[in-house]
C-alpha positions as a Markdown table, in Angstrom:
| # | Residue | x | y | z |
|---|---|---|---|---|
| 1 | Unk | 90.4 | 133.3 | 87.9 |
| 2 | Unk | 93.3 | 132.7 | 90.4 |
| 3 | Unk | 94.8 | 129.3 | 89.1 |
| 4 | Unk | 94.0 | 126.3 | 91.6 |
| 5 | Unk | 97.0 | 124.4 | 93.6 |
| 6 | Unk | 96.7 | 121.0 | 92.8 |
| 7 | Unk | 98.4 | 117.6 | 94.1 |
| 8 | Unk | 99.0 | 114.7 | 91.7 |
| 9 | Unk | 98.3 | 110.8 | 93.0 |
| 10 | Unk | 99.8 | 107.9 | 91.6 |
| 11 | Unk | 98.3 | 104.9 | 92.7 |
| 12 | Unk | 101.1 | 102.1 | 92.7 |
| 13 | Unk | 99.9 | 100.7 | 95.8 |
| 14 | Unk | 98.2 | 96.8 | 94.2 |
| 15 | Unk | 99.0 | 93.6 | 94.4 |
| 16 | Unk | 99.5 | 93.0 | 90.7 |
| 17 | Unk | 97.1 | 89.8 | 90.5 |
| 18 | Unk | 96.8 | 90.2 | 87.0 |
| 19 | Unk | 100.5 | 90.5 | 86.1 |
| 20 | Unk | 101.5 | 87.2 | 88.5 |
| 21 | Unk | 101.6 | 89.7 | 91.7 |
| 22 | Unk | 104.5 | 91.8 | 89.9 |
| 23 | Unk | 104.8 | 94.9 | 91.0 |
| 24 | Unk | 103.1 | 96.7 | 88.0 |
| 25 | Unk | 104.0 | 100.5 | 88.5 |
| 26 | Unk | 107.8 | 99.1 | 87.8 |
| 27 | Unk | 107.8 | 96.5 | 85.2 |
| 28 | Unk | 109.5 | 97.8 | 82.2 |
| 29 | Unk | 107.4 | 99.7 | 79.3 |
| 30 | Unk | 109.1 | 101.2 | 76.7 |
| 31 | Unk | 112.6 | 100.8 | 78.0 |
| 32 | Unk | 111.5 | 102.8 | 81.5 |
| 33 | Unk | 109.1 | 101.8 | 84.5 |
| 34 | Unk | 105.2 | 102.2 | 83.9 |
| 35 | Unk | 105.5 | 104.8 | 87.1 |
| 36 | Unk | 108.3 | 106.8 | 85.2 |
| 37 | Unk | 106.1 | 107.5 | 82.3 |
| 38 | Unk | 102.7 | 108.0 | 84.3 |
| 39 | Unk | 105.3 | 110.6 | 86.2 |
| 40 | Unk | 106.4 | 112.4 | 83.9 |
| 41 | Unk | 102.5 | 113.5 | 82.2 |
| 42 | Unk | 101.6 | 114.2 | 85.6 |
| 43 | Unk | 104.3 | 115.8 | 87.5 |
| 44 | Unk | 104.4 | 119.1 | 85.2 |
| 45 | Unk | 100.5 | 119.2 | 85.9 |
| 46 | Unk | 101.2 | 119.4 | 89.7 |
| 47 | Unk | 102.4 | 121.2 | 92.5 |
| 48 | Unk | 102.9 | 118.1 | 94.2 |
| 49 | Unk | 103.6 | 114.5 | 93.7 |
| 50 | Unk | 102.7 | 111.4 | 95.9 |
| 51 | Unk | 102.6 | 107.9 | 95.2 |
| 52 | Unk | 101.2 | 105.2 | 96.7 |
| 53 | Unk | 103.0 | 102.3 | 96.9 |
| 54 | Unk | 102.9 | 99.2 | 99.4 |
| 55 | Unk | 106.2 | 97.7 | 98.1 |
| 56 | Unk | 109.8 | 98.7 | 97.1 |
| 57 | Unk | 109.2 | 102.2 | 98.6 |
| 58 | Unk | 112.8 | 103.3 | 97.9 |
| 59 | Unk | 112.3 | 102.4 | 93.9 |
| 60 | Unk | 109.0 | 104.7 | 93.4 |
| 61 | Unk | 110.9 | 107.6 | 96.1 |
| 62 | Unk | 112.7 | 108.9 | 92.9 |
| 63 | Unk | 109.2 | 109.8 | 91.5 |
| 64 | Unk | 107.4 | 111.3 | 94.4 |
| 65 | Unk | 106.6 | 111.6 | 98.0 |
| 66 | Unk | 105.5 | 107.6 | 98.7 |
| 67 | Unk | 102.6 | 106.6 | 101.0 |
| 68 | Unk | 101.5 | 103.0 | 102.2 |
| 69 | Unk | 98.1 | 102.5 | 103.0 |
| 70 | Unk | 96.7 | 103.4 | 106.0 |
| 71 | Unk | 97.0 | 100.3 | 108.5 |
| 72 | Unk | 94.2 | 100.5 | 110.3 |
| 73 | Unk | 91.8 | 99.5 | 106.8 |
| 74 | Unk | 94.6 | 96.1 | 106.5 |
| 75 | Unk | 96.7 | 95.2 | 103.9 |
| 76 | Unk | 96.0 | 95.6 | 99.8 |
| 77 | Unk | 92.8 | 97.2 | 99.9 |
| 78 | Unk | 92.3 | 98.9 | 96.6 |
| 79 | Unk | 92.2 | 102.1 | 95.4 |
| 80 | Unk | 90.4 | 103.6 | 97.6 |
| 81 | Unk | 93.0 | 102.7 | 100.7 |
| 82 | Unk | 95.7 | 104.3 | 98.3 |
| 83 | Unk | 93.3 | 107.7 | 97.4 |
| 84 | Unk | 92.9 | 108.2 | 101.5 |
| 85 | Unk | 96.5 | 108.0 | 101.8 |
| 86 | Unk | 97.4 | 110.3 | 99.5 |
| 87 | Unk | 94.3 | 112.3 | 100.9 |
| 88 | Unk | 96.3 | 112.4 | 104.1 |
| 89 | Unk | 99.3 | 114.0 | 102.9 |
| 90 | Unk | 97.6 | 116.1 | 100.2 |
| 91 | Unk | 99.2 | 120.2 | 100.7 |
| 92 | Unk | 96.7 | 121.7 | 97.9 |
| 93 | Unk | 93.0 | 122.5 | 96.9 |
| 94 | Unk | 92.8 | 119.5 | 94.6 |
| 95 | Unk | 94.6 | 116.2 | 94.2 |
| 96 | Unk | 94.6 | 114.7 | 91.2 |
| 97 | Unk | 94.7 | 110.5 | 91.1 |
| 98 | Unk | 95.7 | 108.4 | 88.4 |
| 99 | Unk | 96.8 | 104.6 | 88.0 |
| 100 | Unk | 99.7 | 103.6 | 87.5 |
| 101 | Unk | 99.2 | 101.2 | 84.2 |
| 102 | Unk | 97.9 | 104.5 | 82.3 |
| 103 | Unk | 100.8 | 105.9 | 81.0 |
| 104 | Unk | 99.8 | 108.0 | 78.3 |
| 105 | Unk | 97.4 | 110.5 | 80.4 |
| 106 | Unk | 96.0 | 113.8 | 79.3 |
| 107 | Unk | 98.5 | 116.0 | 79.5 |
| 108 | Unk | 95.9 | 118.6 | 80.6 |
| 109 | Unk | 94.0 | 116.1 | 82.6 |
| 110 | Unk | 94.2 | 117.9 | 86.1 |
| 111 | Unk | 93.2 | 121.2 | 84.5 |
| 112 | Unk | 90.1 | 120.1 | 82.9 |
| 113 | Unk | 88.9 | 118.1 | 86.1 |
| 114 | Unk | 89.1 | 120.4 | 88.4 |
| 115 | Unk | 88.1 | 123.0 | 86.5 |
| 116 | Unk | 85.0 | 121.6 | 86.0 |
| 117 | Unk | 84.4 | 120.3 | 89.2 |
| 118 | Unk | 84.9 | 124.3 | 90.1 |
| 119 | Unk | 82.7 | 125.4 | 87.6 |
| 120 | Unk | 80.0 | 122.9 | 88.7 |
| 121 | Unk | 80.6 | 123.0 | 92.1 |
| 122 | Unk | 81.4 | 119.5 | 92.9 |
| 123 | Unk | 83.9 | 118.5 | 95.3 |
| 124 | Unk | 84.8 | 115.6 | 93.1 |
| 125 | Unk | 85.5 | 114.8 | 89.0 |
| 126 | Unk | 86.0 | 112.3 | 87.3 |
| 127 | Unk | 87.0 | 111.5 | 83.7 |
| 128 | Unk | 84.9 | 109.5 | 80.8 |
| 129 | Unk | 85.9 | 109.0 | 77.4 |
| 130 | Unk | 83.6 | 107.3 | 74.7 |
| 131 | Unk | 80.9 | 106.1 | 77.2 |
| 132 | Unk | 83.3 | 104.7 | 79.7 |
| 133 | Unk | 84.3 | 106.0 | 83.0 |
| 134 | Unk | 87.8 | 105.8 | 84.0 |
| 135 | Unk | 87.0 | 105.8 | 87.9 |
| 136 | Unk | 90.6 | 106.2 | 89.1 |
| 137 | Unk | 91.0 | 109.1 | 87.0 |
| 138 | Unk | 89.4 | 111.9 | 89.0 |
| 139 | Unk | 90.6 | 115.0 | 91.0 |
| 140 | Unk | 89.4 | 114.9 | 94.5 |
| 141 | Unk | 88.8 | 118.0 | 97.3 |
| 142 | Unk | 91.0 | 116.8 | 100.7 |
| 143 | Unk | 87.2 | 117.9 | 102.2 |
| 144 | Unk | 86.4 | 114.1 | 101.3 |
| 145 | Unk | 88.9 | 112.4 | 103.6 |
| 146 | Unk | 86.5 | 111.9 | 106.5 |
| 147 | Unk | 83.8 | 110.4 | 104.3 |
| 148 | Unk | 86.2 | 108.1 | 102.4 |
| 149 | Unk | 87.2 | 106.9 | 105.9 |
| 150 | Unk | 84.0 | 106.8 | 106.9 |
| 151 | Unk | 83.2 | 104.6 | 103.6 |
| 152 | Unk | 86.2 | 102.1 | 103.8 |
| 153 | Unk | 85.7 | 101.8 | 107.4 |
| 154 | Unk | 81.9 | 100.4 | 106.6 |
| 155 | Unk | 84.3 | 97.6 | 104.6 |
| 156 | Unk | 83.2 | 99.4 | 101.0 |
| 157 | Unk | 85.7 | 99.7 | 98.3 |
| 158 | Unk | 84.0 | 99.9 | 95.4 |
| 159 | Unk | 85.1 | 103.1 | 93.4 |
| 160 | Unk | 82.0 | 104.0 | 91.1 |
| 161 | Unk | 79.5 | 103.8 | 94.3 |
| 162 | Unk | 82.1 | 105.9 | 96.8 |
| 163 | Unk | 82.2 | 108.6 | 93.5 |
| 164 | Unk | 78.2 | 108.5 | 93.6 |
| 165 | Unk | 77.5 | 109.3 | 97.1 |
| 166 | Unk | 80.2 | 112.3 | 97.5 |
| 167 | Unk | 78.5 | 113.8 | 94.3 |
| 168 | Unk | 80.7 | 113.3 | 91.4 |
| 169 | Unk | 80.5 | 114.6 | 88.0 |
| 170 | Unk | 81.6 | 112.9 | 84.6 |
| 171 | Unk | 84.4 | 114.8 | 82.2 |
| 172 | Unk | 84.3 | 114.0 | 78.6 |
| 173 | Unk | 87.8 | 113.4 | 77.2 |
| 174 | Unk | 86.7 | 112.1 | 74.2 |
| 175 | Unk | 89.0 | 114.1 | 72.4 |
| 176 | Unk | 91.4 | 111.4 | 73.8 |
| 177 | Unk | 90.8 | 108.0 | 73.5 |
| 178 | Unk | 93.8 | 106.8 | 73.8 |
| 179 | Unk | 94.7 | 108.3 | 76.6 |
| 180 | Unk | 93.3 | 105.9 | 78.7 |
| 181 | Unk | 95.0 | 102.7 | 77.5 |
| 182 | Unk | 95.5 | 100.6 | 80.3 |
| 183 | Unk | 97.9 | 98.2 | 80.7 |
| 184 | Unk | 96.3 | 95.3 | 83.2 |
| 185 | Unk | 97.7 | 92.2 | 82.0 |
| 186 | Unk | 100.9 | 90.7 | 80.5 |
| 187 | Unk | 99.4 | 90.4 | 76.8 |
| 188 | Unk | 98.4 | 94.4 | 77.4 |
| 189 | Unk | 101.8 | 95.4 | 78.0 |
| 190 | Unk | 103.1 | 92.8 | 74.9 |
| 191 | Unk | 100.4 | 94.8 | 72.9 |
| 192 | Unk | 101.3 | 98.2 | 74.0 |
| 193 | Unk | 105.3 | 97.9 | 73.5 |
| 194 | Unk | 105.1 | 99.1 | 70.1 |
């Protein structure tokens, strides 16, 4: 099988409510910023690297190609707004879209999401581990841009429900539970340190 060309998402794009509106993707984690490590598990995975950031543009430029959201959905407007973006700009067959507060990723995550969204035949995969879906873990065919438009344009933003309708499938990584810790919160990242 000819391997696939993939693209690799980092969404860096919030408003950091949960971290006193910091901008999360660059608050320190083990001596570097969350973005550098979240970079550096996907970026060998990829052919090509974006991120999505709203803020301090020229700070997450040494990890990637940076996109904004797209103005006409307004300011802040999830995950979703940043996946479009990088949608937009996307050069390959896949792209592959992580968060930025999950820094110790598969290190074979695009591989085994697209693969089995090839094997199944579903333009969209996402990962599970243990029960739990990690919703802004998934790879994503471009093909989806105009319904993701379409869907944030109808003022929707919730994740799980857009995944749903463009006929998702679920990938087990149980293999790797904890390679989905996520750092939301100052306490998580006081936790995490270590």
């Amino acid at each position: 099988m000819a391997e696939i060309a993939i693209a690799g998402l980092i969404l860096a794009g919030g408003q950091g409510r949960r971290v006193n509106e910091a901008d999360k993707g660059l608050l320190p984690w083990r001596g570097q910023p969350l973005v550098a490590h979240v970079a550096r598990r996907l970026a060998p995975q990829v052919s090509q690297l974006i991120i999505s950031a709203n803020r301090n543009i020229d700070a997450y430029g040494a990890f990637g190609e940076v996109v904004g959201d797209d103005d006409q959905f307004g300011a802040w407007q999830g995950p979703l707004a940043g996946l479009a973006a990088g949608l937009a700009v996307c050069r390959h067959e896949w792209l592959v879209c992580v968060p930025c507060d999950t820094p110790l990723i598969p290190e074979d995550l695009a591989a085994r999401l697209t693969g089995a969204a090839v094997a199944a035949g579903a333009p969209l995969a996402v990962a599970g581990c243990q029960g739990r879906r990690h919703a802004v873990c998934m790879a994503v065919r471009p093909a989806l841009l105009p319904d993701l438009r379409a869907f944030l344009a109808a003022g929707e933003r919730k994740v799980a429900w857009w995944q749903d309708r463009a006929g998702a499938i679920e990938v087990a990584f149980d293999d790797a539970p904890a390679a989905f810790l996520n750092l939301n919160t100052a306490e998580d990242f006081a936790f995490a340190q270590g």
